[in-house]
N, C-alpha and C positions, 0 to 999 in steps of 0.2 A: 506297407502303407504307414503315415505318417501318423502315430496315436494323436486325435483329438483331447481335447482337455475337459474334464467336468470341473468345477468349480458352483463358487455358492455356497445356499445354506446346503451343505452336503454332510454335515454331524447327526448323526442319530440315521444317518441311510442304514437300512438293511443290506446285506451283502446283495441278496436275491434282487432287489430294486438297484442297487449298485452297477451288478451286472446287467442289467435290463436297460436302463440308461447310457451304459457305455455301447450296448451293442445298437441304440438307437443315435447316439451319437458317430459310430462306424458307417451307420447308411449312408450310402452316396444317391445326391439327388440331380436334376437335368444340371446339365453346364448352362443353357442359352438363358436359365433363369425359370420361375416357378421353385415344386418342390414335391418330392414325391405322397402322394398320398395315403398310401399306408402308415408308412414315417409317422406322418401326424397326426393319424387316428390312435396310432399306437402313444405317442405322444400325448395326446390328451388325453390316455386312459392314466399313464402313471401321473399327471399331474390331477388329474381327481382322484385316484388314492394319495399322493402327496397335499394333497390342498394346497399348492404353490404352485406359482406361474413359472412354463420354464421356456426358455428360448435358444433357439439356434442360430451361430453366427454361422452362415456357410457364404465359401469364397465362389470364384469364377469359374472352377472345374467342378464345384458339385461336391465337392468336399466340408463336410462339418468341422471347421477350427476350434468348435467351442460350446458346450451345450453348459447353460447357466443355471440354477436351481434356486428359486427365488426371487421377488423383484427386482428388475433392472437400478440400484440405487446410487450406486457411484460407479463410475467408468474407469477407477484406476486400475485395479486389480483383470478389467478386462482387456484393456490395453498392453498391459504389462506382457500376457499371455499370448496375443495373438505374434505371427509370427510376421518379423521385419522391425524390431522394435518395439519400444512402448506406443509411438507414436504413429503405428501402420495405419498409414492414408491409401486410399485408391478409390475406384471407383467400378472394383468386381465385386464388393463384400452384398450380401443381402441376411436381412433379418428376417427370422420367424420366431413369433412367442403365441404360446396357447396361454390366453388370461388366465385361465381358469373360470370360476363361476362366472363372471362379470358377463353382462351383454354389452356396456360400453366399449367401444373397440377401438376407439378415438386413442394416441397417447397423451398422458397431460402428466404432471408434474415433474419428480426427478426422471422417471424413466423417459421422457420424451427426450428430456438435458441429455442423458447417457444415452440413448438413438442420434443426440447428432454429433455427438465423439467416436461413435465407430461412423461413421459416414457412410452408412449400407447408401445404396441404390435404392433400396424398397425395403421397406419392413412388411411383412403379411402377417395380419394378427387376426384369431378366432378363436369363441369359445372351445369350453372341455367335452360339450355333446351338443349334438343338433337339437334343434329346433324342433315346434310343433309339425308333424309331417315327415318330420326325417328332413327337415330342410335344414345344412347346414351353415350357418353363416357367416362370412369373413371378410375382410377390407385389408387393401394394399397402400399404405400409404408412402409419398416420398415428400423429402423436405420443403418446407415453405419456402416461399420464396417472397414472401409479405415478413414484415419484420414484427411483427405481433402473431405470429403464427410459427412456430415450430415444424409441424408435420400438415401436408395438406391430402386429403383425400385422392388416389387416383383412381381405384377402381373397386367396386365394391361386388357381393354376389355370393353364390355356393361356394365351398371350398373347394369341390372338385374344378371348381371351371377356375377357381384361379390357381390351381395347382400345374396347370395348362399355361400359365398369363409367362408371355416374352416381356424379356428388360424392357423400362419405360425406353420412351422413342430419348433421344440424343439429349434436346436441352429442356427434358423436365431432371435428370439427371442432378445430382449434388456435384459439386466442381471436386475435383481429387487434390490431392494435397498441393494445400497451398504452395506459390511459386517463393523461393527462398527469397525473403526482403534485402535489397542492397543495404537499408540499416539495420546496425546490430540492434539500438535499441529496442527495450522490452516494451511489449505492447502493454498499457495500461488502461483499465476500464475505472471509472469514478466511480463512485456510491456516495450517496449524499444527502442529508437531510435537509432542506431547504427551509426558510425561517419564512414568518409571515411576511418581513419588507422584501422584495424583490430585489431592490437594487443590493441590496446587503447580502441576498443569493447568490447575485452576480458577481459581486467582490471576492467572498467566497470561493466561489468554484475558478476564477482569474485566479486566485494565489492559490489551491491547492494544485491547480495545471503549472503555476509556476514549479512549485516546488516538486512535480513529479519530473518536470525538464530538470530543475537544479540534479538530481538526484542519476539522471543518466536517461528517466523513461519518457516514451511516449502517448500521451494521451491519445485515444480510440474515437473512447464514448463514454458516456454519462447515464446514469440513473438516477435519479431523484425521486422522495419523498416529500410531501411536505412534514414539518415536525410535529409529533404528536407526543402528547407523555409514552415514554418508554418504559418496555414491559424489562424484567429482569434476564430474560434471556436474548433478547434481540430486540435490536431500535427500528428497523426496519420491519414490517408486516410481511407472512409469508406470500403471499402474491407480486408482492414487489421483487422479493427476493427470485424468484423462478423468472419472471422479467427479466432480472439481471444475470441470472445464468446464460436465459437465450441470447441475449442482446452480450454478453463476452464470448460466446460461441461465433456472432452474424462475425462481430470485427475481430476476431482471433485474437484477443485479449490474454495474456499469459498470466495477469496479475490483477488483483482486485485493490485500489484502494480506497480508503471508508475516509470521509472528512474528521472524524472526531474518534478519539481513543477510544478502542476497546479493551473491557475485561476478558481475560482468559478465555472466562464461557462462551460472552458472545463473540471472539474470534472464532472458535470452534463448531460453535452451529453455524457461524455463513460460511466457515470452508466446506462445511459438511452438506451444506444447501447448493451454494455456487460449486462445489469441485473444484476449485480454483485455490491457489495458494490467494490468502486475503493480507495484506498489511494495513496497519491505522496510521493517521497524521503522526502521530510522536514518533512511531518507527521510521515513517519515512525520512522527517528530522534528524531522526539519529542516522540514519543513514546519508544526510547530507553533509553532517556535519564529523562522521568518518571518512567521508572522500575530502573533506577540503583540509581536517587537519593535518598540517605540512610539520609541525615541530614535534619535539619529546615531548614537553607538555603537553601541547593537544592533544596529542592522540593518547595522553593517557587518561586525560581529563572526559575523554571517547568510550574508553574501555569503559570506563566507572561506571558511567551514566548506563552503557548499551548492557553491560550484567544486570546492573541495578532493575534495569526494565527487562531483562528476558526474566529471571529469575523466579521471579511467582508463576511467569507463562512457562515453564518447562510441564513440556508432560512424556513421559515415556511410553514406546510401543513396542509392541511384543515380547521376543525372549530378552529384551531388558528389564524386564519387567518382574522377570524370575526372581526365584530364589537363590541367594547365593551363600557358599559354605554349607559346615555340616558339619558335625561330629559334639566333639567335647566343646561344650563352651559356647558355642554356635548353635545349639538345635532351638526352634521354632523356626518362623516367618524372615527370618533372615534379615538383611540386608538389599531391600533393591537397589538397582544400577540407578533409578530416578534421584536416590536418596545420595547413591553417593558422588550423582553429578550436583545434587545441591549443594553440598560439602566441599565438594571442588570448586566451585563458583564461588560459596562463602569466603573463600580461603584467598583466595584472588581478590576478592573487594575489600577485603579488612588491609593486604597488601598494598593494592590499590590505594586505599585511603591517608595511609602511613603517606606515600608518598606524596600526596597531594596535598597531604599535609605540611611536608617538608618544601613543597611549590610553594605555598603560601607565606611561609616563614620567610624563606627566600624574596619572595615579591615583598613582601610587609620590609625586608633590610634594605631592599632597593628605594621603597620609598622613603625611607627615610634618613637615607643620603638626599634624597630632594628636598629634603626641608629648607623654608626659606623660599622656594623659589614656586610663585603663583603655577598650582594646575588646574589646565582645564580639560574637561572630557565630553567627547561628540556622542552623544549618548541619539538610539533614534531606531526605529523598527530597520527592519532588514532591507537592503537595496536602498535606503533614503539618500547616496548620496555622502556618508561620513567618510571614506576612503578618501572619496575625487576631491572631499574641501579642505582635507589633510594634505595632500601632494599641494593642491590649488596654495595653500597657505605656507606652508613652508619650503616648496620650491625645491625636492630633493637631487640630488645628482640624476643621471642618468643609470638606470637601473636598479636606481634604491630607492623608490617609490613604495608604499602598499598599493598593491593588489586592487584595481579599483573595476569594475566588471558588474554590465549590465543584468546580474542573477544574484541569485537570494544564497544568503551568509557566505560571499564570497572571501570572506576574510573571519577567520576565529581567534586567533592568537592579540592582544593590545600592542599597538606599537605606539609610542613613543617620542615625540622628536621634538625639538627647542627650535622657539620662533623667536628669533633677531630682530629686534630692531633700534635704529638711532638713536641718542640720546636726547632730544631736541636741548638739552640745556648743554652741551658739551662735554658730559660726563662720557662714564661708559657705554656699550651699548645695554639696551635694558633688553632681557630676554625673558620668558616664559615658556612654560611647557604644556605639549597639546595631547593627548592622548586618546587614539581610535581605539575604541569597543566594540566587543561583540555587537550586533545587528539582535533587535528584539524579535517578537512575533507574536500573535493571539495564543492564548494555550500553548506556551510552551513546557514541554513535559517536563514534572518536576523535577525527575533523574538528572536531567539537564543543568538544570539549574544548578541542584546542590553540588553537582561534582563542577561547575563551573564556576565556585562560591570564589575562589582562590582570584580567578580570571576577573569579576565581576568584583570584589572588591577594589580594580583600581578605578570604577565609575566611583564606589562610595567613597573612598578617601582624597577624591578630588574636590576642591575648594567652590568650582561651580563646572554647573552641568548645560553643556551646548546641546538643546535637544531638537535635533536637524529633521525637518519632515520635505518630504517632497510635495511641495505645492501641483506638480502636473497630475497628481495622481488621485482620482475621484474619492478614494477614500479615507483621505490623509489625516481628516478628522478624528474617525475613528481608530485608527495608528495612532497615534499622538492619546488618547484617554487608553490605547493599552501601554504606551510605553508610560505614562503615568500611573497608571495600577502596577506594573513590573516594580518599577522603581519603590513605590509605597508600600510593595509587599518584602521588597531585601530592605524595608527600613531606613532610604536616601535622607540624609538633611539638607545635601547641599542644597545651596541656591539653583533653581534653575530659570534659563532664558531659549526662549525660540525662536531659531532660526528657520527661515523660511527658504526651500533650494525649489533651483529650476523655474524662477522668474519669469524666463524670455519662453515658456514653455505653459506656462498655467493661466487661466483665463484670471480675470479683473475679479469677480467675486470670489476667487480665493485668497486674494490680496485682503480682503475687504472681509473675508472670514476669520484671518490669522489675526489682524488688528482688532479686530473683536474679543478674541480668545487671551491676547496678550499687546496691549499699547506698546508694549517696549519691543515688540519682533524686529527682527533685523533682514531685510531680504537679500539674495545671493544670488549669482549662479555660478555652481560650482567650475563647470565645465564653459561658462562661456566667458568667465572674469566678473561677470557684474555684479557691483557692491563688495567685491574681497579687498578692499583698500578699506574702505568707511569698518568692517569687519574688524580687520588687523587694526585699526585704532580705538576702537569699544575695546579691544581684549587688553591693551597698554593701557586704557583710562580707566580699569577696575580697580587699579590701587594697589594694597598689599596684601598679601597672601593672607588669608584670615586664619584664627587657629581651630584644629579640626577637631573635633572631641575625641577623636583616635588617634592624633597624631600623627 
């Protein structure tokens, strides 16, 4: 026979209790379902001498996979164990836990979460001793099927009689392992703290779904809060939080992401809450903006930032955590592995940096072969549109275009390229230079920023800033006052003007909003022609190049 596995708080067992629990986890109990009741009576004598709740996984022949010591608290370690995988789905498993002292019989918080990652059929749960009378009592619960409800009641009573109880009938049953999805993408669940304006919620949670698509994933479901002052270990209240475990569980959710950066800690307490891997806004960022960087620059300008931000989040687990060395020269507390992955990290950023540094010097020599000759730079939150009015204006060959695409920071690298035009007076032709930038965004994470100083100084040492907003887009007001706080926090002088895109697409009072903001706006549309002729002669009628304080 197949040894079952004890696991748990199982440090500080006595051999005697040891052996007493393994030979209760050998019992084989009915196949059709129930469970023997000796088993359990014996079972709730050692967890009243343990004072700890223990449970048994047993599968569809009656055999114990798994006897656990302790509360049900995270399901990885149990998973890990059971046999078919981490991930063993079916729909033979059944649960039994003796609470111990509790009369409450109900499941509720993490262990409920961890009952519906093994996906028993039935959990049967009862006290560590009967009742007044000798009455024993116990409840059979299976999964909800309300989506605010976890576990729902099936049958309740003596323990003898439900030690007697056949599998629930067919479709009270929990579904067996999910049917593999024709897409690959990762299923993503929201977490979100929502502000008091509503509409500025909904803006919100539209770009962070965008940016979980830019990124490869798919959004699920959402959880929300409304915002309150946050405590130092977590923003989110714990009842929110066991919500949002269930509700990643209903939609098979593999990944948790949070609208606004976390510290270390509080990543740590919602992985440790939800059981789910959790990411914040800034990682996801950095994770979009590692899939689209296409050059050497970028992607090193990627590395920078993505170290800079794991860095303080490193934490080690288990025998990494040891001691390492020994003898002469080496004795105490040693060197941990955490320490000397900081050290490795360190060493690669200081690296890193050299080089980015030498990017810059490099870009700083570039531009200043362009001396002389007027620049302008399409400065504007992400998705606004700066790509399509780049190609729209200078009209590039066939297949030397940027990159111009309906998703967020589809373009990181500046490009570059000289707009032509006629002399009206007979002379030469007069030409200028137009240059795409990075795409902004709300809270963009500093790492970002700094390792993209190189990138973003060719917005600062442009003569004036084209700051393009998408008039179709509800919230384009407030895009526009953060790409003006971005710009006034890297310290901009230039001049700036705004450009108004997507005309044939945005209603009459945003027309009538932008002229309010700036008399001088210029309106476009990228993509359908209108207004890029009137455009390309504002950029010729600026005059001469002004001189820059940097040069």
């Amino acid at each position: 026979m197949k040894q079952s596995v004890l696991l748990g708080r199982t440090a500080g067992l006595r051999p005697s209790q040891w052996r007493r629990l393994e030979r209760l986890s050998h019992r084989r109990h009915p196949e059709q379902g129930g469970a023997d009741l000796l088993a359990l009576q014996r079972l709730a004598a050692e967890c009243d001498e343990l004072e700890l709740p223990l449970s048994l996984v047993v599968d569809g022949r009656g055999l114990c996979r798994l006897l656990w010591v302790g509360p049900l608290e995270q399901s990885g370690r149990l998973l890990e164990r059971l046999p078919g995988g981490p991930r063993r789905q079916g729909n033979d498993l059944r649960l039994i836990t003796c609470v111990g002292g509790r009369r409450q019989l109900e499941p509720s918080g993490s262990e409920a979460v961890v009952g519906l990652d093994l996906q028993p059929q039935q959990w049967l749960r009862y006290p560590q001793e009967p009742g007044a009378g000798g009455h024993w009592p116990a409840a059979c619960f299976i999964p909800g099927e309300a989506n605010d409800a976890a576990w729902q009641l099936w049958q309740q009573g003596e323990l003898a009689e439900l030690c007697d109880l056949a599998p629930p009938p067919e479709q009270a049953q929990p579904t067996s392992a999910p049917a593999t999805r024709a897409s690959a993408a990762e299923r993503v669940l929201l977490l979100a703290l929502s502000p008091a304006d509503p509409e500025e919620g909904r803006r919100q949670i539209a770009e962070l779904e965008g940016l979980v698509r830019s990124a490869g994933g798919q959004p699920v479901g959402l959880v929300q809060q409304r915002y309150t002052a946050s405590t130092a270990q977590a923003l989110w209240g714990e009842g929110k939080l066991r919500e949002a475990a269930l509700e990643a569980r209903r939609v098979e959710a593999s990944l948790v992401v949070t609208d606004r950066e976390l510290t270390p800690a509080q990543a740590r307490n919602l992985e440790r809450v939800l059981d789910r891997p959790v990411s914040d806004r800034s990682e996801l960022i950095l994770d979009i903006f590692a899939q689209r960087a296409a050059s050497g620059a970028g992607r090193l300008q990627v590395e920078l930032a993505q170290l800079r931000y794991r860095l303080p989040r490193l934490v080690g687990r288990g025998l990494s955590l040891s001691r390492q060395g020994g003898g002469i020269g080496t004795r105490g507390p040693g060197e941990t592995q955490l320490e000397k992955d900081r050290r490795a990290i360190a060493r690669r950023i200081d690296k890193l940096q050299r080089d980015v540094r030498k990017l810059g010097e490099h870009r700083a020599r570039l531009r200043s072969g362009r001396q002389g000759q007027q620049r302008f730079a399409l400065v504007g939150y992400t998705n606004a549109g700066k790509s399509s009015l780049l190609n729209a204006l200078c009209k590039p060959q066939a297949g030397r275009g940027v990159l111009a695409a309906n998703q967020l920071f589809a373009t990181l690298d500046p490009t570059t390229r000289r707009l032509i035009s006629p002399n009206p007076e007979g002379g030469p032709p007069r030409s200028l230079l137009l240059t795409d930038t990075v795409g902004f965004i709300r809270d963009l994470p500093p790492p970002l920023v700094e390792a993209f100083r190189s990138t973003l100084e060719e917005t600062l040492e442009a003569d004036r800033l084209l700051l393009v907003v998408d008039l179709s887009d509800p919230g384009w007001a407030e895009q526009l006052c953060t790409v003006h706080a971005i710009l006034d926090e890297l310290h901009s002088t230039a001049p700036r003007h705004l450009i108004g895109n997507q005309i044939d697409r945005c209603p009459a009072a945003a027309l009538e909003q932008a002229r309010a903001l700036d008399p001088q706006v210029l309106f476009i549309s990228a993509t359908a022609g209108l207004g890029r002729e009137h455009l390309r002669q504002w950029l010729f009628s600026q005059g001469e190049p002004a001189a820059h304080p940097n040069g």
